[in-house]
C-alpha positions as CSV (number, residue, x, y, z in Angstrom):
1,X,69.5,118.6,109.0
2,X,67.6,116.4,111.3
3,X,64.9,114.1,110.6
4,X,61.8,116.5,111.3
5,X,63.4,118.8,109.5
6,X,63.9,117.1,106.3
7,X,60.7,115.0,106.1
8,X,59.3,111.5,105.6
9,X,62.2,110.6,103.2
10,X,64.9,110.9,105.7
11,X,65.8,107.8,106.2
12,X,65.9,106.6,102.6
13,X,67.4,109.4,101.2
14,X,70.2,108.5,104.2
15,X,70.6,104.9,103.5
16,X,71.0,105.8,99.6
17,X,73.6,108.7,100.2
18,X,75.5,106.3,102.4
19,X,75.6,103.4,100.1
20,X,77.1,105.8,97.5
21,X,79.4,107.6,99.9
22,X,80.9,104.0,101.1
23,X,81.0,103.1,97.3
24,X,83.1,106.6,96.4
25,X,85.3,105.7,99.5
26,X,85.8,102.6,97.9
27,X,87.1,103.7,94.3
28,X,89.0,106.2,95.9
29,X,90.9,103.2,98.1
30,X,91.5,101.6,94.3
31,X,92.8,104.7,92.9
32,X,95.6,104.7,95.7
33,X,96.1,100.7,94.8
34,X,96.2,101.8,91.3
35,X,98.9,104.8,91.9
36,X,101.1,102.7,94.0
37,X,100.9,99.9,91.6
38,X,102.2,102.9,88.9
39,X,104.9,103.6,91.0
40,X,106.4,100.4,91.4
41,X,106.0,99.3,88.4
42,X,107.7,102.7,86.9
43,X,110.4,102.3,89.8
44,X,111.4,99.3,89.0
45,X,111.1,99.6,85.1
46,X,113.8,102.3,85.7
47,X,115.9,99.9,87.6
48,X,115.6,97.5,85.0
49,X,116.9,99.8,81.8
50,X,119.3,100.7,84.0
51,X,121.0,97.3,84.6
52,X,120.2,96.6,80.8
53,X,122.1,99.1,79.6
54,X,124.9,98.3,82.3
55,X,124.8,94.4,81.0
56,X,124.7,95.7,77.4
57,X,127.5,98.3,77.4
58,X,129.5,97.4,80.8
59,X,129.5,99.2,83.9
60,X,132.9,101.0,82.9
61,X,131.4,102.4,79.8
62,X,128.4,104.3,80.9
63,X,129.1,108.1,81.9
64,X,128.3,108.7,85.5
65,X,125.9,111.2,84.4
66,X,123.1,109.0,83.7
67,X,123.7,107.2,86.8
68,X,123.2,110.4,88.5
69,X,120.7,111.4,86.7
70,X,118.4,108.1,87.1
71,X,119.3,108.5,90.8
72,X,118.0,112.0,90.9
73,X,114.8,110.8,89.2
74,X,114.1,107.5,91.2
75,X,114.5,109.4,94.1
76,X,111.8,112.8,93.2
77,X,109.8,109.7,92.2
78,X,109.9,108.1,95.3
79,X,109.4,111.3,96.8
80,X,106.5,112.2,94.7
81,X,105.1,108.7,95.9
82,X,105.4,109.4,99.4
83,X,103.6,113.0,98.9
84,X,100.6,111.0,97.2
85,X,100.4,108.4,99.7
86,X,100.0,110.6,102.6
87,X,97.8,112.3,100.0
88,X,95.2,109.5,99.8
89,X,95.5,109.3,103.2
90,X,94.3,112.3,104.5
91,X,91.2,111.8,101.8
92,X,90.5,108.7,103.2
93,X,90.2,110.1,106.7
94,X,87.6,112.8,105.6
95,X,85.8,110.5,104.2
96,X,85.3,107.8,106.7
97,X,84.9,110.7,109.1
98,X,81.8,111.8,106.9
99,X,81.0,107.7,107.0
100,X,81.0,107.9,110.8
101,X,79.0,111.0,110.7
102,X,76.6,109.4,108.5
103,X,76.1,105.9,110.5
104,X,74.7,107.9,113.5
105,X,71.6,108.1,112.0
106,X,71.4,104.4,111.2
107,X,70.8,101.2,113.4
108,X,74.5,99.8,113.3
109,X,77.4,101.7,112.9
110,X,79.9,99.1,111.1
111,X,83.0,101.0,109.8
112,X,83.0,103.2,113.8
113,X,82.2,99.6,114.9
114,X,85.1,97.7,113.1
115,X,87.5,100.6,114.4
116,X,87.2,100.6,117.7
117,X,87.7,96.7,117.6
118,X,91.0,97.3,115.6
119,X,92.3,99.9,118.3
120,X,91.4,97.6,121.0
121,X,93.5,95.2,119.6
122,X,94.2,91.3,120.1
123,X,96.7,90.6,122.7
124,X,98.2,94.0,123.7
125,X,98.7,94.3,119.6
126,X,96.9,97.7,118.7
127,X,96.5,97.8,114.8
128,X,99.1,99.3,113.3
129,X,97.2,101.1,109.9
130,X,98.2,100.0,106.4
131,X,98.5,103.7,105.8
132,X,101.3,103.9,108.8
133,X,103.1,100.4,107.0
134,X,102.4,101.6,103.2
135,X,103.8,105.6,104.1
136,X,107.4,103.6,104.0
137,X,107.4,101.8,101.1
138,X,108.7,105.1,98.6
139,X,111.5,105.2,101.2
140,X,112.5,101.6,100.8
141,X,112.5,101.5,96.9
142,X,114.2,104.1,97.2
143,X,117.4,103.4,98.4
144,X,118.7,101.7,95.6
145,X,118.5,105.3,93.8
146,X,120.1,106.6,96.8
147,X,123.0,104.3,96.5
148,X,123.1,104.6,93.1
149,X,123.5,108.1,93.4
150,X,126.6,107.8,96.2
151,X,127.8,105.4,93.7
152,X,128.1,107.8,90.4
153,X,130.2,110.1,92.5
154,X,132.9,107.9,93.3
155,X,132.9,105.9,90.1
C-alpha cells in the first residue's frame, strides 16, 4: 500500500512497524545465540560425563556400547545443530529482506546501507557472513563424536 493510499498516518504508522520489526529481528538473532549456546554447552557436558566415567571406572572397563552410543548421540546433536543454524538463517534473511523493503519508504536506508559496505569490502576482503563461519561449528564439535565412534569399534 502506498502513501496516498493509506492516508496521513503513513509515515508514522511506518516508522513504528519498523522499530518493532528491527526489534523482532533482534530477539530472533538472541534466540539463535541462545540455541547455540545450548548446544555447546550440552555437547560438551556429554563429553565431560564421558571422560568422568572413563577416569572413574578406566577406559578398559566401560562396554563399547556406550561409547557408541554417546557417539551416535553427539553426532544427531551436532547434526540437529547444523539443521537449526541454517534454520535461523534463512529466518534471518526474510526478515532483513522485509527490513530492506521497509527502509524504502524512509530517509536513510541503514541495514541495505551497512550491506553493501560489507560486500564491498576492505582491501579485496569481501565479508565473509557469521552465518557462513558459524554453519561449521556443529561439524567441528563434532568430530570428537566421530572419532569416538571409529574408536568403540576397534576397542
Amino acid at each position: 500500500m502506498n502513501r496516498e493510499e493509506y492516508g496521513q498516518q503513513f509515515n508514522d504508522h511506518l516508522l513504528e512497524q519498523y522499530k518493532l520489526y528491527v526489534e523482532m529481528t533482534d530477539r530472533v538473532s538472541t534466540r539463535r545465540s541462545q540455541t547455540n549456546r545450548f548446544y555447546v554447552s550440552l555437547l560438551s557436558g556429554l563429553l565431560a560425563l564421558l571422560s568422568l566415567v572413563v577416569s572413574k571406572g578406566g577406559i578398559g572397563q566401560i562396554p563399547a556400547v556406550l561409547f557408541v552410543a554417546v557417539a551416535i548421540l553427539g553426532i544427531l546433536l551436532c547434526l540437529l545443530w547444523h539443521v537449526n543454524i541454517r534454520v535461523y538463517r534463512q529466518l534471518n534473511w526474510g526478515k532483513f529482506k522485509v527490513i530492506n523493503e521497509m527502509e524504502q519508504h524512509l530517509p536513510l536506508q541503514p541495514y541495505d546501507k551497512e550491506w553493501k559496505i560489507l560486500q564491498e569490502g576492505k582491501r579485496g576482503r569481501r565479508y565473509l557472513g557469521l552465518s557462513k563461519v558459524e554453519q561449521f561449528v556443529p561439524f567441528i564439535v563434532g568430530l570428537p563424536f566421530l572419532l569416538l565412534l571409529v574408536y568403540s569399534f576397534f576397542k
